[in-house]
N, CA, C and O atoms as a GROMACS GRO file, in nm:
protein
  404
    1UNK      N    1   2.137  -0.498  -5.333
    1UNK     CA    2   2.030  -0.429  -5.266
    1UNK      C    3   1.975  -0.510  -5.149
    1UNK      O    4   1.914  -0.444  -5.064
    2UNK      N    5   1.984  -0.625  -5.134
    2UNK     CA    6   1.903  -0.735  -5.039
    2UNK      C    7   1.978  -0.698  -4.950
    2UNK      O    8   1.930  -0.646  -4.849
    3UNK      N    9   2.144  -0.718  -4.968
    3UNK     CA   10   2.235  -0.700  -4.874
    3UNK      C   11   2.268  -0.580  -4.778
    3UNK      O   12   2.343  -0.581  -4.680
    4UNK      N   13   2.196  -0.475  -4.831
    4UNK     CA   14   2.193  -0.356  -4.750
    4UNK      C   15   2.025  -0.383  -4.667
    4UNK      O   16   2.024  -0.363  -4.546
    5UNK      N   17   1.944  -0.410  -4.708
    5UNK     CA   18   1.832  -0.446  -4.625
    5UNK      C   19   1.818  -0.510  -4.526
    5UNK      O   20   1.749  -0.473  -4.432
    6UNK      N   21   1.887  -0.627  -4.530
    6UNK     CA   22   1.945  -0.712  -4.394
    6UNK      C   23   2.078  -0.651  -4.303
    6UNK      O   24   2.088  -0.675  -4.183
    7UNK      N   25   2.145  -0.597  -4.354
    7UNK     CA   26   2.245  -0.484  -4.264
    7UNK      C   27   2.109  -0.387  -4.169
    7UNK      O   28   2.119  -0.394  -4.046
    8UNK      N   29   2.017  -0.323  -4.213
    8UNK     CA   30   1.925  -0.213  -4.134
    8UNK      C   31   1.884  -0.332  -4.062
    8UNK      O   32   1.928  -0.343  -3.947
    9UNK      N   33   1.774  -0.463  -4.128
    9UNK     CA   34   1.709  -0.491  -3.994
    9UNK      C   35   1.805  -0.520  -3.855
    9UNK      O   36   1.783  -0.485  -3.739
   10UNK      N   37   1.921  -0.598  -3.914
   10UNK     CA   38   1.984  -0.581  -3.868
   10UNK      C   39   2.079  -0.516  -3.723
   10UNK      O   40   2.114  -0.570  -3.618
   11UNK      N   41   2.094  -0.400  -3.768
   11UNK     CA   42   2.090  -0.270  -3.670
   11UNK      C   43   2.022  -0.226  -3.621
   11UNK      O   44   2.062  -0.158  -3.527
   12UNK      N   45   1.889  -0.231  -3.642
   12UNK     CA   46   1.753  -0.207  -3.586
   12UNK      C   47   1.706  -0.265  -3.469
   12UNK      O   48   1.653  -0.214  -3.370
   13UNK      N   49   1.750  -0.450  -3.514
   13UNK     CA   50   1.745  -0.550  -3.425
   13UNK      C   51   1.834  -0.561  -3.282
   13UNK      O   52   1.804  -0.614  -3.174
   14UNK      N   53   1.955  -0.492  -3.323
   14UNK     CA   54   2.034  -0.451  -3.216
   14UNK      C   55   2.036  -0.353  -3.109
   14UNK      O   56   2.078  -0.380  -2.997
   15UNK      N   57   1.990  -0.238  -3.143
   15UNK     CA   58   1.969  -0.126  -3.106
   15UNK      C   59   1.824  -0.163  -2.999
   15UNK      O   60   1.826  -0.168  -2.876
   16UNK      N   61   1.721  -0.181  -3.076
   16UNK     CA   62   1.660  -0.279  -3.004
   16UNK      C   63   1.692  -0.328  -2.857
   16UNK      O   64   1.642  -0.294  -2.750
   17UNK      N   65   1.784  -0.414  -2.885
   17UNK     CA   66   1.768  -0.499  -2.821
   17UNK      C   67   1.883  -0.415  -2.660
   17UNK      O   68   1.842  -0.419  -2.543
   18UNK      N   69   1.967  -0.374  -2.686
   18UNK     CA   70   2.066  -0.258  -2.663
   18UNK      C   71   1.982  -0.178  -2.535
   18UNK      O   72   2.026  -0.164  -2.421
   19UNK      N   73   1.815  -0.116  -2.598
   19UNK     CA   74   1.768  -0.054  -2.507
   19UNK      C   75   1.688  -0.153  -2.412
   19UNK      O   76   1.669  -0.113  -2.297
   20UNK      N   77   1.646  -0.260  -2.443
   20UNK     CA   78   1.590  -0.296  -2.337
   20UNK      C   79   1.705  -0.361  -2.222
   20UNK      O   80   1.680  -0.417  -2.115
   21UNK      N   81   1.776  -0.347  -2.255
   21UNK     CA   82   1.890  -0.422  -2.134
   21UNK      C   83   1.902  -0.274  -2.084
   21UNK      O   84   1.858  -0.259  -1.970
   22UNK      N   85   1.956  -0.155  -2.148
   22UNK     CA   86   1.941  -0.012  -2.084
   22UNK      C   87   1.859  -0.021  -1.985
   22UNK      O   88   1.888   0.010  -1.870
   23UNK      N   89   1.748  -0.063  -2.023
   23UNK     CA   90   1.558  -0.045  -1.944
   23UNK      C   91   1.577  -0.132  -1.829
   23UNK      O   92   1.554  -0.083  -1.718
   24UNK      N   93   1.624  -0.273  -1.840
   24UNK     CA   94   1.665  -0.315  -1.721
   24UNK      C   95   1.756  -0.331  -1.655
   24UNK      O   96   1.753  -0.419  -1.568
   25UNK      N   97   1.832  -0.277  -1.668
   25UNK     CA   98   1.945  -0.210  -1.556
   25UNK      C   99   1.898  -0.112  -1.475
   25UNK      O  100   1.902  -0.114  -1.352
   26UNK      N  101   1.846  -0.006  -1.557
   26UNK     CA  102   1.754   0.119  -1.491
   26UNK      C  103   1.634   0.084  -1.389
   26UNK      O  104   1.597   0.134  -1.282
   27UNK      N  105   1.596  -0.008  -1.456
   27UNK     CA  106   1.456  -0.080  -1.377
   27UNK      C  107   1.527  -0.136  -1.236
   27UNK      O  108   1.486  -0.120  -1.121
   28UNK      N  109   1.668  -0.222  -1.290
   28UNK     CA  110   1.700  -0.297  -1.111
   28UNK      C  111   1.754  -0.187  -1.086
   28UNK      O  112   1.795  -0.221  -0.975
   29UNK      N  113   1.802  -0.044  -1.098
   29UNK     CA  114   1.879   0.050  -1.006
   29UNK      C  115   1.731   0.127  -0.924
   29UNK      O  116   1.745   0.198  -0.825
   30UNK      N  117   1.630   0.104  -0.970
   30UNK     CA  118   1.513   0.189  -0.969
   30UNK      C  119   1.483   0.095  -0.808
   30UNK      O  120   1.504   0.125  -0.690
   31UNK      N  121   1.433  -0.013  -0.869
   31UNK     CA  122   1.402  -0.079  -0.777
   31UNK      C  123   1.442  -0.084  -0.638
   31UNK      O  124   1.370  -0.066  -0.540
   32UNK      N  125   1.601  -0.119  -0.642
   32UNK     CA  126   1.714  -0.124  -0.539
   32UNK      C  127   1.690   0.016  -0.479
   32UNK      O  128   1.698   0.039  -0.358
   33UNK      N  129   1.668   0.080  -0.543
   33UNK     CA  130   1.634   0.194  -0.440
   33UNK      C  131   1.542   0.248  -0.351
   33UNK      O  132   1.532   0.318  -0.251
   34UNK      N  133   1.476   0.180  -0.437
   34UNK     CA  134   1.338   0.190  -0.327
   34UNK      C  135   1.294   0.081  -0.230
   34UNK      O  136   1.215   0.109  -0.140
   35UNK      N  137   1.350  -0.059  -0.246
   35UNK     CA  138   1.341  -0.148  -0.152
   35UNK      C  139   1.426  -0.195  -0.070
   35UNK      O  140   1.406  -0.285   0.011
   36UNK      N  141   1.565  -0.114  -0.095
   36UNK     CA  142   1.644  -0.163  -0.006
   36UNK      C  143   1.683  -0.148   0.143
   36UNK      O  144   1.650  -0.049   0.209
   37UNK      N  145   1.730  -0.216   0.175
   37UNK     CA  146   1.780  -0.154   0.346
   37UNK      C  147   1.793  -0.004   0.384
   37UNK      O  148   1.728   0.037   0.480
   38UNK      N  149   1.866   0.072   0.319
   38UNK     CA  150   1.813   0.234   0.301
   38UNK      C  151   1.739   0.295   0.177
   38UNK      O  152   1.762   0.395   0.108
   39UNK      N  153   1.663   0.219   0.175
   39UNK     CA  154   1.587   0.290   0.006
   39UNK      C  155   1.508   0.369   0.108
   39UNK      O  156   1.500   0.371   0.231
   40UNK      N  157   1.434   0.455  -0.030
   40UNK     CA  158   1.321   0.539   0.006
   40UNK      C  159   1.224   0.486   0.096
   40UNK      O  160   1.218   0.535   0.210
   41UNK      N  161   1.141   0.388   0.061
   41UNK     CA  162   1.059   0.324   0.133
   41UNK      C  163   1.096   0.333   0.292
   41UNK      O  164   1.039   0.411   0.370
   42UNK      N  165   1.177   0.262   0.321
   42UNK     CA  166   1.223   0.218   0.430
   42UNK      C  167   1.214   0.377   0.498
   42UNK      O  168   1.112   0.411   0.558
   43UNK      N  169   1.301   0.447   0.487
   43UNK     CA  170   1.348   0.601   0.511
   43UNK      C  171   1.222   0.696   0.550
   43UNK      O  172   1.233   0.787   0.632
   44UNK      N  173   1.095   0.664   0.478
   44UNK     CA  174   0.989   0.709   0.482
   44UNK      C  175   0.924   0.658   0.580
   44UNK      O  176   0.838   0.727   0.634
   45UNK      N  177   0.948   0.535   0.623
   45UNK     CA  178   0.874   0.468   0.710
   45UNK      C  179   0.960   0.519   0.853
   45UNK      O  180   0.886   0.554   0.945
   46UNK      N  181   1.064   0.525   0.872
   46UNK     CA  182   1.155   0.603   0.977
   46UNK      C  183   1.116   0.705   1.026
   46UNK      O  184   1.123   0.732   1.145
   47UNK      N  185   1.063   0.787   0.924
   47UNK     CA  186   1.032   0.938   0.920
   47UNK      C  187   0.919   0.946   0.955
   47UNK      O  188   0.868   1.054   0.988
   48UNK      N  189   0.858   0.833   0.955
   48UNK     CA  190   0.660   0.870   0.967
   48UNK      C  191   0.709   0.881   1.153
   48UNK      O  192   0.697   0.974   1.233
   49UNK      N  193   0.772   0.728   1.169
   49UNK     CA  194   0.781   0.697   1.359
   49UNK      C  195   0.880   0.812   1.346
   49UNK      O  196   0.893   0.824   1.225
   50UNK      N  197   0.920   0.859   1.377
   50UNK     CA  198   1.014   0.975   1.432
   50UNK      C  199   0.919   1.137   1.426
   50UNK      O  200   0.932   1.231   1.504
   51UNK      N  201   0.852   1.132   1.342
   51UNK     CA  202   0.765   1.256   1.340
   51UNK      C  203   0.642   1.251   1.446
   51UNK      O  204   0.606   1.342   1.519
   52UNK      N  205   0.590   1.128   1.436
   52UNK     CA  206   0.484   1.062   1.535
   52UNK      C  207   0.541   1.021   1.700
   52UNK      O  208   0.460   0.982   1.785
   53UNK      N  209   0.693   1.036   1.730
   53UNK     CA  210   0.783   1.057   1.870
   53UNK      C  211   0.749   1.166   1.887
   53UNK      O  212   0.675   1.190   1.982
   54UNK      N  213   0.798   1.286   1.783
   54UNK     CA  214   0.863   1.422   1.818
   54UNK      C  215   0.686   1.484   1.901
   54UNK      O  216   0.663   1.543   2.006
   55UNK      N  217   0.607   1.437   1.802
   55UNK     CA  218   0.485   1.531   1.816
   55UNK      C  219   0.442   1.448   1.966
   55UNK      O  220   0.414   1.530   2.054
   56UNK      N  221   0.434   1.340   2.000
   56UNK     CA  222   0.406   1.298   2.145
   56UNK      C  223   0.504   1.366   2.271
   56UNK      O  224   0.471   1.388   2.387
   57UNK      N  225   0.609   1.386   2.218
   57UNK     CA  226   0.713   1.441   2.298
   57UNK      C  227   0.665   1.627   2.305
   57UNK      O  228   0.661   1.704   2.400
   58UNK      N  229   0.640   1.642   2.188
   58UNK     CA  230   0.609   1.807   2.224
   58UNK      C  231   0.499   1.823   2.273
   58UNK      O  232   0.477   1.924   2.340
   59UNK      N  233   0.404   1.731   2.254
   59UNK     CA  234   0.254   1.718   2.313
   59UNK      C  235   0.266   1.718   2.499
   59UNK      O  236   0.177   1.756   2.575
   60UNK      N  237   0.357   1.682   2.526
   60UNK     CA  238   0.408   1.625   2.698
   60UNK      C  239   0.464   1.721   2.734
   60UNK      O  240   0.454   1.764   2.849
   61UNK      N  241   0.530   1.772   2.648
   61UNK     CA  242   0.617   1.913   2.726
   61UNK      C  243   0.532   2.038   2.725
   61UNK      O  244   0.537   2.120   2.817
   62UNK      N  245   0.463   2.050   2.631
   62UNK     CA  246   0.328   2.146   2.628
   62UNK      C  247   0.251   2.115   2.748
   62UNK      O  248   0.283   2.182   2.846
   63UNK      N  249   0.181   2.051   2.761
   63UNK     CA  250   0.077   1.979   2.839
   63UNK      C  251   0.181   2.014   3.044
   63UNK      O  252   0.132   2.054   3.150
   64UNK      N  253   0.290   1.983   3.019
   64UNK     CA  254   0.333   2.046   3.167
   64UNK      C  255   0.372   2.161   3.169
   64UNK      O  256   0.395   2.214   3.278
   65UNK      N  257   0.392   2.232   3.044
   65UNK     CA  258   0.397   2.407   3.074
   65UNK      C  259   0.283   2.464   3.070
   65UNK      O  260   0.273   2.583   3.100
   66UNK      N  261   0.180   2.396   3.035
   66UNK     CA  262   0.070   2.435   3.092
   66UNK      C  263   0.009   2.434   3.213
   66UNK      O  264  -0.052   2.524   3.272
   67UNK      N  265   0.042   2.282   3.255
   67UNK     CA  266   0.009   2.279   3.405
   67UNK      C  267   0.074   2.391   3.501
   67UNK      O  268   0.025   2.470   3.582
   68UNK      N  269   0.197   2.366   3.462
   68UNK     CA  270   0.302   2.497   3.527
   68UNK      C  271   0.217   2.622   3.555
   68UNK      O  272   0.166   2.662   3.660
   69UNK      N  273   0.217   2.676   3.420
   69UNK     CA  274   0.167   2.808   3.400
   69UNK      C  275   0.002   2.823   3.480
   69UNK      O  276  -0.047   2.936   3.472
   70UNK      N  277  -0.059   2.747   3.534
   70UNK     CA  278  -0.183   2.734   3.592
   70UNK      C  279  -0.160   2.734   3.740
   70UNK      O  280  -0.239   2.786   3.818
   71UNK      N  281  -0.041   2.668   3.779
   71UNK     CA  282  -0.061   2.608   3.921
   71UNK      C  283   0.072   2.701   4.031
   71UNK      O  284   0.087   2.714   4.152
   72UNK      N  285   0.149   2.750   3.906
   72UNK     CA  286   0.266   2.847   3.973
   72UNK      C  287   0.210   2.974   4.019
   72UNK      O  288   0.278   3.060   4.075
   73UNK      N  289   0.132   2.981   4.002
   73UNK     CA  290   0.012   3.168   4.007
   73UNK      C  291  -0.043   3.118   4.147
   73UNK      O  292  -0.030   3.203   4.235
   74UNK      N  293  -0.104   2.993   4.190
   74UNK     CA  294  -0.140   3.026   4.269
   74UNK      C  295  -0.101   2.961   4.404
   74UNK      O  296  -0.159   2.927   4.507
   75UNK      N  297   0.036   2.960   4.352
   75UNK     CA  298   0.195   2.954   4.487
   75UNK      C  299   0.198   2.768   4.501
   75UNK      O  300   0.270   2.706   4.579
   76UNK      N  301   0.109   2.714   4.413
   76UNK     CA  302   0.134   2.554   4.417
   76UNK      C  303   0.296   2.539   4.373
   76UNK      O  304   0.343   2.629   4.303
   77UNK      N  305   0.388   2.414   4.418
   77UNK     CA  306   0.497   2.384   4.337
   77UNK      C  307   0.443   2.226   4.269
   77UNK      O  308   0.374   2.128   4.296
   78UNK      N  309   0.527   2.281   4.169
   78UNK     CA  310   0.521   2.174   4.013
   78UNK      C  311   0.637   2.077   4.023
   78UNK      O  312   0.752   2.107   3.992
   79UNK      N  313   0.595   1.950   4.074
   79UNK     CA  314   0.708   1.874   4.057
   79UNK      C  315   0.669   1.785   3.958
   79UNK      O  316   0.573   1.796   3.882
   80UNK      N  317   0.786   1.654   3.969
   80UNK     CA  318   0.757   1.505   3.914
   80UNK      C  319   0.645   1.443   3.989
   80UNK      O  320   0.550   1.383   3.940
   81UNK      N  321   0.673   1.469   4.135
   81UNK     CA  322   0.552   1.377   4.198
   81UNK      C  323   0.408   1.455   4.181
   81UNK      O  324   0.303   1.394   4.199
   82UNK      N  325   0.411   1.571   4.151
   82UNK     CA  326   0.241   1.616   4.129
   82UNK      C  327   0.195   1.578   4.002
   82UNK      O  328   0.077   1.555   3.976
   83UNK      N  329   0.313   1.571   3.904
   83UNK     CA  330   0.265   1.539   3.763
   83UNK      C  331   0.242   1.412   3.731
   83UNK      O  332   0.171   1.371   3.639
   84UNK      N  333   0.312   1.339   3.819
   84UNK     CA  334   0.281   1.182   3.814
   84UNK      C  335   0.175   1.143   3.888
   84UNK      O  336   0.134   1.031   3.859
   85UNK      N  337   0.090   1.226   4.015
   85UNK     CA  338  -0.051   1.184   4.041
   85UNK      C  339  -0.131   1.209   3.978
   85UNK      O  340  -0.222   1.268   4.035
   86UNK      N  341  -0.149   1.181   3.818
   86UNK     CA  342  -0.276   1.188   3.770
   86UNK      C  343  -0.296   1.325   3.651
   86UNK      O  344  -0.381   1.338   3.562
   87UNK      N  345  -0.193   1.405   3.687
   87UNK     CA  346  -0.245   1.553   3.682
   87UNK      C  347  -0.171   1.560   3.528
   87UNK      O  348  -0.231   1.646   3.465
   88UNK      N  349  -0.079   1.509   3.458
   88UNK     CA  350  -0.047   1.525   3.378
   88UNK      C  351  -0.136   1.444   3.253
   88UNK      O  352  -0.159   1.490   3.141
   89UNK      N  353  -0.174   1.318   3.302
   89UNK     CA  354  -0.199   1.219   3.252
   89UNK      C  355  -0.389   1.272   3.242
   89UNK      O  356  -0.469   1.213   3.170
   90UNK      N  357  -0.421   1.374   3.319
   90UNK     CA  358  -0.568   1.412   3.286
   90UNK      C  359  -0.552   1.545   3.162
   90UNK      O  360  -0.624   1.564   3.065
   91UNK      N  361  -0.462   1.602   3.196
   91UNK     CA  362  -0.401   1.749   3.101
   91UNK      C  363  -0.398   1.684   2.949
   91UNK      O  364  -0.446   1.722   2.842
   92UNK      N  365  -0.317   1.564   2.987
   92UNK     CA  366  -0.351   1.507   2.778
   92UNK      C  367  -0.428   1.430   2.770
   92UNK      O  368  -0.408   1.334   2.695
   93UNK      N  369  -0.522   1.439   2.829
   93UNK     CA  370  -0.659   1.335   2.803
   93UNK      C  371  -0.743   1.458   2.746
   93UNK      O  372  -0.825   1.448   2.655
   94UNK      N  373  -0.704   1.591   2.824
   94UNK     CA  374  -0.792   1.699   2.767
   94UNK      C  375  -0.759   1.739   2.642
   94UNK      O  376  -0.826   1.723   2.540
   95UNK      N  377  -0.689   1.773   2.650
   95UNK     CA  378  -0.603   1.791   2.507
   95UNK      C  379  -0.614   1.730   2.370
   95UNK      O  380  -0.608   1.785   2.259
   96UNK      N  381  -0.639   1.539   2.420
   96UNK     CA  382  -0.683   1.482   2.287
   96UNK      C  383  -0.792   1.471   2.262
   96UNK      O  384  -0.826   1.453   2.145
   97UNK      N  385  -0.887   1.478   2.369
   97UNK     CA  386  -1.045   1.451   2.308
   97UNK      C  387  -1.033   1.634   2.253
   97UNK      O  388  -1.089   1.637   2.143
   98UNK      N  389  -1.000   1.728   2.278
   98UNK     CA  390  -1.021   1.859   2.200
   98UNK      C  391  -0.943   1.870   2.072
   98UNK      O  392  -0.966   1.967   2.001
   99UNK      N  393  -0.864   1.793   2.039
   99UNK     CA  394  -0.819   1.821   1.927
   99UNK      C  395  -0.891   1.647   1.846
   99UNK      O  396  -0.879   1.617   1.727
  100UNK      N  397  -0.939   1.589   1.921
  100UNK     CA  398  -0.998   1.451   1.817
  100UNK      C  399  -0.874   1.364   1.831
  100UNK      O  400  -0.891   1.292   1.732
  101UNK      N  401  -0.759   1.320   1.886
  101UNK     CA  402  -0.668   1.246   1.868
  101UNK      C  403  -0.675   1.154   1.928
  101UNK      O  404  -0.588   1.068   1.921
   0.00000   0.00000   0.00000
């Protein structure tokens, strides 16, 4: 009877022990994924600057089809050099104090 009692702790003790090495393997695959050179983290942080480009970039192209749409009506032409005196660079100044940015 003793001898079957020490067989369970036994197996108990193993099994045991079985899952926590499971647990950390899982734990370093967990990890590795999220801190690595392409883990999540990283990927997320890519995604913040690339969303925060796109929206400055659509903010600029808005901001001169607007000017456009204002200054073509009344037979002005819209170039690089009118948008670079000032005129673009006041259009998103308006733009961000009205939206708070």
């Amino acid at each position: 009877m003793k001898k079957k009692i020490k067989q369970e702790k036994a197996i108990t003790l193993i099994a045991l022990v079985i899952t926590i090495i499971v647990l950390l393997i899982l734990a370093g695959i967990a990890i590795a994924t999220l801190t690595g050179e392409n883990g999540i983290l990283n990927q997320a942080k890519q995604a913040g600057k690339e969303t925060i480009e796109a929206q400055i970039k659509e903010e600029i192209e808005l901001a001169i089809i607007e000017i456009q749409t204002e200054e073509l009506p009344k037979g002005k032409n819209v170039t690089l050099e009118t948008l670079a005196n000032a005129q673009l660079e006041s259009k998103l100044r308006k733009d961000c104090c009205r939206t708070g940015k």
